[in-house]
VOBA-1610 file (N, C-alpha, C; in pm, whole numbers, padded with zeros to 5 digits, always signed):
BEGIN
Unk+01549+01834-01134Unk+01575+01693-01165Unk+01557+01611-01039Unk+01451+01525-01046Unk+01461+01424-00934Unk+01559+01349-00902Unk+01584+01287-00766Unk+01702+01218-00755Unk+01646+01100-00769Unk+01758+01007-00677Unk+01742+00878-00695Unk+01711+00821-00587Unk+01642+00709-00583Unk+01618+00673-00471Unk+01664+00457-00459Unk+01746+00411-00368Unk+01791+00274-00376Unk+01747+00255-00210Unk+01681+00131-00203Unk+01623+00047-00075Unk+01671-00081-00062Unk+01690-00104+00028Unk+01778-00201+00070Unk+01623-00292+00154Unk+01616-00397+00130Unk+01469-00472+00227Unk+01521-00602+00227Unk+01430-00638+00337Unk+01403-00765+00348Unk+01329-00831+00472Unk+01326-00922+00502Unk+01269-00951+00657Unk+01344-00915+00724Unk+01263-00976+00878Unk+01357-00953+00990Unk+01462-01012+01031Unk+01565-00952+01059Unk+01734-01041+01086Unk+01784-01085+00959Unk+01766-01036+00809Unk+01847-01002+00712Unk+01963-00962+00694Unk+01973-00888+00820Unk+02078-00773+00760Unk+02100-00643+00757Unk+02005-00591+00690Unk+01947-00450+00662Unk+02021-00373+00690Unk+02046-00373+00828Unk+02103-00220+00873Unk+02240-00221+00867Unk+02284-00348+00880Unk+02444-00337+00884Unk+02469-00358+00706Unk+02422-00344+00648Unk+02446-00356+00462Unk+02423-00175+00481Unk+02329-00156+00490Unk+02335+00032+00502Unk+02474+00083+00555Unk+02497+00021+00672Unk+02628+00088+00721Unk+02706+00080+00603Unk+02741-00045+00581Unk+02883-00082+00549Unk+02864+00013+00358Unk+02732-00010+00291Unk+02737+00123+00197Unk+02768+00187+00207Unk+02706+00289+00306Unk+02746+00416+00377Unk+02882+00455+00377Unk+02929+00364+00471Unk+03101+00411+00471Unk+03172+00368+00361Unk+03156+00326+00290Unk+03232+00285+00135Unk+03183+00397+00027Unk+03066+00466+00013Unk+03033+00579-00045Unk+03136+00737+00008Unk+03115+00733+00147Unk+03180+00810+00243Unk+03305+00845+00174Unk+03370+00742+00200Unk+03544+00685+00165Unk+03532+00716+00010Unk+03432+00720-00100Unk+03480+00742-00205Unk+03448+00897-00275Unk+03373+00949-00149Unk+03351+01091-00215Unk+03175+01095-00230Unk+03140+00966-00303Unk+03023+01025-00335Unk+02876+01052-00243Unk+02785+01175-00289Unk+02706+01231-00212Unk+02572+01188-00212Unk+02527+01161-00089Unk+02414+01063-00077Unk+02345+01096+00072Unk+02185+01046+00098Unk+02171+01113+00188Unk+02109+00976+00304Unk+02130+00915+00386Unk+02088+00820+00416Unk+01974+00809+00477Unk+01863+00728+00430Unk+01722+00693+00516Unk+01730+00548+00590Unk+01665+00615+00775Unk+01573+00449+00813Unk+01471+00503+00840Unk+01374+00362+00814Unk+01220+00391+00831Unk+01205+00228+00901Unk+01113+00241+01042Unk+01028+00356+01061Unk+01120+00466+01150Unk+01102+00595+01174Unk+01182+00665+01267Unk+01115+00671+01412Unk+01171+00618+01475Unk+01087+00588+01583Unk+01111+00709+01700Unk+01222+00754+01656Unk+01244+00868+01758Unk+01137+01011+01747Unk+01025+00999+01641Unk+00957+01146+01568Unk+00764+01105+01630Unk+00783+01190+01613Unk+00596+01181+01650Unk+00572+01134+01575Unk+00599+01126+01466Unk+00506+01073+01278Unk+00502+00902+01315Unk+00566+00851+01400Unk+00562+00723+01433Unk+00510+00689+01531Unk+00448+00711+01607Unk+00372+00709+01750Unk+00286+00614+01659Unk+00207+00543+01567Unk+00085+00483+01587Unk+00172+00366+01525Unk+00320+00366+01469Unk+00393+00225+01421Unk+00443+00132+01574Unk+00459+00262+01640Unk+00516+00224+01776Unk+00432+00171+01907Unk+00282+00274+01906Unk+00213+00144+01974Unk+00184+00048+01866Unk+00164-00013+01759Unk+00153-00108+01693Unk+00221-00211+01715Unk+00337-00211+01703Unk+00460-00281+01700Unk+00519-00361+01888Unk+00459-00212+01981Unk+00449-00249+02122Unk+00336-00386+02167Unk+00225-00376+02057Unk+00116-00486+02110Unk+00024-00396+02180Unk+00002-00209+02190Unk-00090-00184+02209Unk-00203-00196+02146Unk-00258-00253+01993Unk-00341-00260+01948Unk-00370-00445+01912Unk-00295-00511+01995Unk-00337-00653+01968Unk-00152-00730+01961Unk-00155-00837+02034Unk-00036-00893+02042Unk+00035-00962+01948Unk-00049-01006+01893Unk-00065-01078+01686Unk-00052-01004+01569Unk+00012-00972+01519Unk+00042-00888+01441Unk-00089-00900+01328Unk-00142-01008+01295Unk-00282-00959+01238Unk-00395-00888+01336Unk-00385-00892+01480Unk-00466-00790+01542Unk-00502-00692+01485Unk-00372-00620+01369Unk-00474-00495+01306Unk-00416-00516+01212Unk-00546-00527+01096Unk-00515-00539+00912Unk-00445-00465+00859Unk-00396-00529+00781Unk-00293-00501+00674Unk-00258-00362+00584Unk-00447-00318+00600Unk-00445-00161+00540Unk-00461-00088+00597Unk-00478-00080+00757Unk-00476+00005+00882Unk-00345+00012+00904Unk-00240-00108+00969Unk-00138-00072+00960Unk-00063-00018+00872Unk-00090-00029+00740Unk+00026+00026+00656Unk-00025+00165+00689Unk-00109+00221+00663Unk-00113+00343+00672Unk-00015+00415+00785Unk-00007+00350+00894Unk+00079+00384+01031Unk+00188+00446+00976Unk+00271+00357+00877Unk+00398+00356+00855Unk+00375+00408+00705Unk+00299+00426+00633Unk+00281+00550+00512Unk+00309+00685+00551Unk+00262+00711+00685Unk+00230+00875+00784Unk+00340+00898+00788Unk+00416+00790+00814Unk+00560+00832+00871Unk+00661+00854+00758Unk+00630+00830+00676Unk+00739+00856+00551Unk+00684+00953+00514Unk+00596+00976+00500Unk+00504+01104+00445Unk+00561+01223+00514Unk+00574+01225+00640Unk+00599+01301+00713Unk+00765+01364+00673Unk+00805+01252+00685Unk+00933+01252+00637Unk+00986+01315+00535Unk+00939+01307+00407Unk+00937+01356+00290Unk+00931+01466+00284Unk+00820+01497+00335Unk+00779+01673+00332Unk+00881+01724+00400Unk+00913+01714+00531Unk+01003+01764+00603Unk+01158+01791+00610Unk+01163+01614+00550Unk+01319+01625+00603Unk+01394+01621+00439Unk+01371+01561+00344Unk+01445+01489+00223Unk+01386+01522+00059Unk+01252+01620+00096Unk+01173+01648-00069Unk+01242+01747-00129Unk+01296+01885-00071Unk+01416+01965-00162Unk+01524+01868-00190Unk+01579+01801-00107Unk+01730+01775-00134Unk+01719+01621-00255Unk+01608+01552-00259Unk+01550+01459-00359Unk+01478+01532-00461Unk+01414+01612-00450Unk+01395+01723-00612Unk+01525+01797-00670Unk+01633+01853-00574Unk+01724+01863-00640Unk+01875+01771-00694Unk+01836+01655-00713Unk+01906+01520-00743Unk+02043+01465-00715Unk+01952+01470-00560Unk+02050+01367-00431Unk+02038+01235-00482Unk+02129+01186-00409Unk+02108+00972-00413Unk+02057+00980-00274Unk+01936+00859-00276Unk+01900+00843-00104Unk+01900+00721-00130Unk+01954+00630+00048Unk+01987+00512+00014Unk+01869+00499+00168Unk+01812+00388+00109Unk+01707+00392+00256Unk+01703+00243+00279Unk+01701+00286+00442Unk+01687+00094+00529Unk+01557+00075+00503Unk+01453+00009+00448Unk+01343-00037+00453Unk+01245+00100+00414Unk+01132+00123+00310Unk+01028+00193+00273Unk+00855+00095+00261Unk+00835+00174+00143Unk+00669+00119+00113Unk+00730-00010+00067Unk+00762-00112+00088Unk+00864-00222+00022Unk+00820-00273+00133Unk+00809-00228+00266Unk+00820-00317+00390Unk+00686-00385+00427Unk+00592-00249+00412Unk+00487-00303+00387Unk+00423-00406+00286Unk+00496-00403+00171Unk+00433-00528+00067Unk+00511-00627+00135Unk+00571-00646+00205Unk+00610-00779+00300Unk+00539-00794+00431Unk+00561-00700+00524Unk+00490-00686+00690Unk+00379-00719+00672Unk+00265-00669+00549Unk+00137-00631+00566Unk+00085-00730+00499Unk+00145-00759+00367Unk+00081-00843+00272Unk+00085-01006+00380Unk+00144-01019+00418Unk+00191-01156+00487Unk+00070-01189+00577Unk-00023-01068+00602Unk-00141-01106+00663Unk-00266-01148+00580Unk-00212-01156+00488Unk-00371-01184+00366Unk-00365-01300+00332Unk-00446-01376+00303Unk-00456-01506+00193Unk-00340-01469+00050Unk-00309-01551+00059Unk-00231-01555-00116Unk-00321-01470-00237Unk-00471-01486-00259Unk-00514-01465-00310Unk-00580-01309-00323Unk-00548-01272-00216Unk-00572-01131-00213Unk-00441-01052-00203Unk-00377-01088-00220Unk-00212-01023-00195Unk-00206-00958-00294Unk-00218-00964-00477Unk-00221-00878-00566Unk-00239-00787-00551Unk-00411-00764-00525Unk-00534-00663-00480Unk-00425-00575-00359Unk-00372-00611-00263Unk-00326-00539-00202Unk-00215-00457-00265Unk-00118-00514-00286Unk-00011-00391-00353Unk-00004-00324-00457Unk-00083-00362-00539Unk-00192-00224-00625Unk-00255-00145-00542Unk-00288-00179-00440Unk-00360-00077-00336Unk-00250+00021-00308Unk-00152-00056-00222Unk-00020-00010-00130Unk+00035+00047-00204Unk+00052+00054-00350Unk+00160+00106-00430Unk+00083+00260-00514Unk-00020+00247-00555Unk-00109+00368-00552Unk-00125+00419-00473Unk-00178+00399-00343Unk-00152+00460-00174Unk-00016+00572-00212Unk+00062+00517-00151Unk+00193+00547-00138Unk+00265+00610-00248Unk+00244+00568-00357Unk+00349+00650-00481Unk+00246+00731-00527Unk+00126+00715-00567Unk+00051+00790-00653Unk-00099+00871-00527Unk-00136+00851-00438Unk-00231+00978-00382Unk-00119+01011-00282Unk-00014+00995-00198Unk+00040+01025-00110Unk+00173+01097-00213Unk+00250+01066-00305Unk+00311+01127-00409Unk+00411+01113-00341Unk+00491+00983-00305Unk+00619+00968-00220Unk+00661+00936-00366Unk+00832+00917-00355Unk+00961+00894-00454Unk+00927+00740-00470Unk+00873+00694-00592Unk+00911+00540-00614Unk+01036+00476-00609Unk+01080+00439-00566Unk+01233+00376-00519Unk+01243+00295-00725Unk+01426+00354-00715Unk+01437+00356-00875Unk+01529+00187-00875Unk+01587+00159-00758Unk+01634+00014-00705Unk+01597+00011-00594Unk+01523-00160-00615Unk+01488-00219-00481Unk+01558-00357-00474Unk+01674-00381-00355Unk+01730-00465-00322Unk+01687-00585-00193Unk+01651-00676-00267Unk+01551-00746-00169Unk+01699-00879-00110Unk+01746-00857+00045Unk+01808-00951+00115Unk+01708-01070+00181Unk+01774-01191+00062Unk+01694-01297+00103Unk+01722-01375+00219Unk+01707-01405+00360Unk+01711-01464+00421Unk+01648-01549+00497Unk+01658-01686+00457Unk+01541-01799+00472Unk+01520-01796+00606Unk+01384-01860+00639Unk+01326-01778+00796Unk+01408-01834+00922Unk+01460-01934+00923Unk+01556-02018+00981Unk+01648-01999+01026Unk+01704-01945+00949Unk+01826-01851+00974Unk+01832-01702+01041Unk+01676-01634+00976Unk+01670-01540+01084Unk+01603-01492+01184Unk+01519-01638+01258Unk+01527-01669+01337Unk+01671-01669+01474Unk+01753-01741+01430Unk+01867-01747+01485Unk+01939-01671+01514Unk+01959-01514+01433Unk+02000-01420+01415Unk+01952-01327+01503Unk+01863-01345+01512Unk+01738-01262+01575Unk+01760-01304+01726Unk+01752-01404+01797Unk+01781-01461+01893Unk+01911-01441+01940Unk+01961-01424+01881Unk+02158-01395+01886Unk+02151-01206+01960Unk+02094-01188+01870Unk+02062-01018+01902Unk+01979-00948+01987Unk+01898-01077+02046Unk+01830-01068+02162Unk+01952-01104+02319Unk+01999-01161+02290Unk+02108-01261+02381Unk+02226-01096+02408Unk+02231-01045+02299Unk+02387-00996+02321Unk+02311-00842+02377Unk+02223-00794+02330Unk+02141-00678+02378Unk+02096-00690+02472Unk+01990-00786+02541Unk+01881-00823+02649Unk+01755-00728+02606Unk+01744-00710+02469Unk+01622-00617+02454Unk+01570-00746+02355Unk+01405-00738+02425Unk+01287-00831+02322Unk+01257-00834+02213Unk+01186-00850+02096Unk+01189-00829+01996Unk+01036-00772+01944Unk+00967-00694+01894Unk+00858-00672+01867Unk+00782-00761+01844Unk+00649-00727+01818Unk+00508-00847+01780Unk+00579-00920+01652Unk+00666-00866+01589Unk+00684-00940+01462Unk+00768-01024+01477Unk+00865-00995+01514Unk+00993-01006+01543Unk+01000-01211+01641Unk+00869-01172+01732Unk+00840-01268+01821Unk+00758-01368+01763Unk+00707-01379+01649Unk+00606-01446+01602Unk+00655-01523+01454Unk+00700-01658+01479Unk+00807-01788+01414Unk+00727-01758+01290Unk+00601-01797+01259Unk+00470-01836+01144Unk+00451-01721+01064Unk+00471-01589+01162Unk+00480-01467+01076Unk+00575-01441+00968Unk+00712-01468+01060Unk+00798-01440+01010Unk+00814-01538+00896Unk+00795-01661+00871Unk+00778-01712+00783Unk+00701-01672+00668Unk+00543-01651+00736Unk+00470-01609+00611Unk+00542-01436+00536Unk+00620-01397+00593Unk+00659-01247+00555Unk+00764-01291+00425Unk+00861-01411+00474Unk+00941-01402+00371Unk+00901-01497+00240Unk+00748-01571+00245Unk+00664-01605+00148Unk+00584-01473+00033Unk+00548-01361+00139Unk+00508-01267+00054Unk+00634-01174-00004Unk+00742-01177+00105Unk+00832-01079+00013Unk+00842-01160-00124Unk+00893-01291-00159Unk+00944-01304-00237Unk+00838-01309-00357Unk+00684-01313-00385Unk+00603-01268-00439Unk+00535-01161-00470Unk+00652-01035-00423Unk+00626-00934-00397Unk+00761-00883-00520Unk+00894-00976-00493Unk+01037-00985-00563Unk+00957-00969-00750Unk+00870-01090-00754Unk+00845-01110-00868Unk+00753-01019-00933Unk+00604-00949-00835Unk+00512-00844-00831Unk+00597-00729-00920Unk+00665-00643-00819Unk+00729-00538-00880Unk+00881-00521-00902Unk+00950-00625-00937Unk+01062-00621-01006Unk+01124-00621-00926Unk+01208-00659-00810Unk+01305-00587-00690Unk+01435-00678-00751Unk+01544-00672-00692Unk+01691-00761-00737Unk+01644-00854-00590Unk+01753-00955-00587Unk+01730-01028-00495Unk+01856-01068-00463Unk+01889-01049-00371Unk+02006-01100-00347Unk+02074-01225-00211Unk+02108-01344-00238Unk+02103-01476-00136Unk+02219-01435+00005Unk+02143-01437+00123Unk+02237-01403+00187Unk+02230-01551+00296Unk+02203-01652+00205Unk+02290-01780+00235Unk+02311-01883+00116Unk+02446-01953+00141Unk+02471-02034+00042Unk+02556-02161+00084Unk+02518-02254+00035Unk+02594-02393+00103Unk+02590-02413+00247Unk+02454-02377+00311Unk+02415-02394+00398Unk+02483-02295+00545Unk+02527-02172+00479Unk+02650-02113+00538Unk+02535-01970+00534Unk+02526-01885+00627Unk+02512-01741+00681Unk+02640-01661+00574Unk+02609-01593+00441Unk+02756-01531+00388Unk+02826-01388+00504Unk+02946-01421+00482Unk+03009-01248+00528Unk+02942-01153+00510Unk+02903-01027+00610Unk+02861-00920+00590Unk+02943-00854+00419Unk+03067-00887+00465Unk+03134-00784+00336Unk+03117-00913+00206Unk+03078-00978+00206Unk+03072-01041+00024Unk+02906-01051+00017Unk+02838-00987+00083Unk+02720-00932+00088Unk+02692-00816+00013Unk+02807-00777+00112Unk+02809-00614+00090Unk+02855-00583-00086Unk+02968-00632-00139Unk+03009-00621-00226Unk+02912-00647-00332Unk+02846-00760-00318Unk+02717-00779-00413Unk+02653-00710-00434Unk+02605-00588-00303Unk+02513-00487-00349Unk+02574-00346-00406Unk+02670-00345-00396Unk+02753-00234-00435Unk+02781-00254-00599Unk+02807-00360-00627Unk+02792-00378-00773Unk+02715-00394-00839Unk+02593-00451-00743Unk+02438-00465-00803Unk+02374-00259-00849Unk+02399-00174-00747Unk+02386-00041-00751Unk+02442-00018-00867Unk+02585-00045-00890Unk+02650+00036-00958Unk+02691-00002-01140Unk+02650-00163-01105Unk+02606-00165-01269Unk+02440-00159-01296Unk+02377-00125-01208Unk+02271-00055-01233Unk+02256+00108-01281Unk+02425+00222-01254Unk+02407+00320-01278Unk+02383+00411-01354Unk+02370+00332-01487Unk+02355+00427-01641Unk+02218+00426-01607Unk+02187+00265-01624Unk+01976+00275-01634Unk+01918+00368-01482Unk+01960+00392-01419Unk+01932+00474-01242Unk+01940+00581-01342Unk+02065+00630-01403Unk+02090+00829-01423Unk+02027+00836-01560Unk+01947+00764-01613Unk+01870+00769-01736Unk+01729+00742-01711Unk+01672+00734-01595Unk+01561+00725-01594Unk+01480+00828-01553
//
């Protein structure tokens, strides 16, 4: 029996990782068994070509290298992944809760195309990836909306308190904009939930964030263990 698979996405300075945590330890605390993914893993060889990418060894502009060169970077690496670390324990029907997948790319990558070719692409990306590469189609995809403005600011905040820079993406205002134009045409593409992580002009609490997605999962759980 296959397991399940739930992704947590969105742009950059969303959130992401601290919504994983705070799952994490609320699953922890209740018993139930789950196996946690981030992608990309930057600590593994399978990522060496996301990592000069992302460094500006192949161009400082994040369109320096197209949309279907890079994804592949970060296809290798889940691929890798799969086989190695998570394909027994997801054939024998684990929950995996993952920071960012092939999801990232229909945002990172697509954001480099004209509008009009963006379709054409994630029919590409999504056959790529689920169907010749034969990765786990993610059974919930939780898309954290955060308008670019805001994570901008966020982003800058986390530059300030770290003193570490931010990648080609990370550094680039127009990108980051156009990324959270394709995610959300990406929301509507293949079905993802969406969830506002601002309201009344206010940044919400990590935890009434958090709570949203925990109930978003979990009255999702009949249609998840029936599919």
């Amino acid at each position: 029996m296959a397991g399940k698979l739930i992704v947590l996405e969105g742009t950059d300075g969303s959130g992401k990782s601290t919504q994983l945590q705070l799952l994490c330890k609320r699953l922890e605390e209740e018993g139930k068994a789950f196996q946690k993914l981030v992608f990309p893993r930057y600590n593994e060889p399978s990522s060496l070509f996301v990592r000069m990418y992302l460094n500006g060894d192949f161009g400082t502009h994040p369109s320096d290298v197209n949309a279907y060169a890079a994804s592949t970077f970060y296809a290798v690496d889940r691929y890798a992944s799969f086989q190695m670390d998570w394909k027994n324990a997801y054939e024998s029907g684990l929950l995996f809760l993952s920071d960012r997948y092939t999801t990232s790319n229909a945002i990172h990558q697509a954001a480099k195309l004209p509008k009009k070719e963006r379709k054409v692409y994630l029919r590409w990306l999504f056959d790529f990836e689920y169907e010749k590469l034969a990765l786990p189609r993610p059974d919930l995809v939780i898309f954290l909306d955060m308008p670019t403005e805001y994570s901008i600011q966020l982003l800058h905040d986390r530059e300030r308190q770290t003193g570490v820079q931010g990648d080609i993406h990370e550094m680039d205002i127009d990108y980051l904009s156009s990324c959270r134009e394709a995610a959300l045409e990406a929301v509507q593409y293949d079905g993802w939930n969406t969830i506002s992580c601002v309201q009344n002009n206010r940044i919400r609490e990590p935890e009434e964030i958090g709570e949203e997605i925990y109930h978003l999962i979990f009255a999702n759980e009949l249609e998840i263990n029936n599919s």
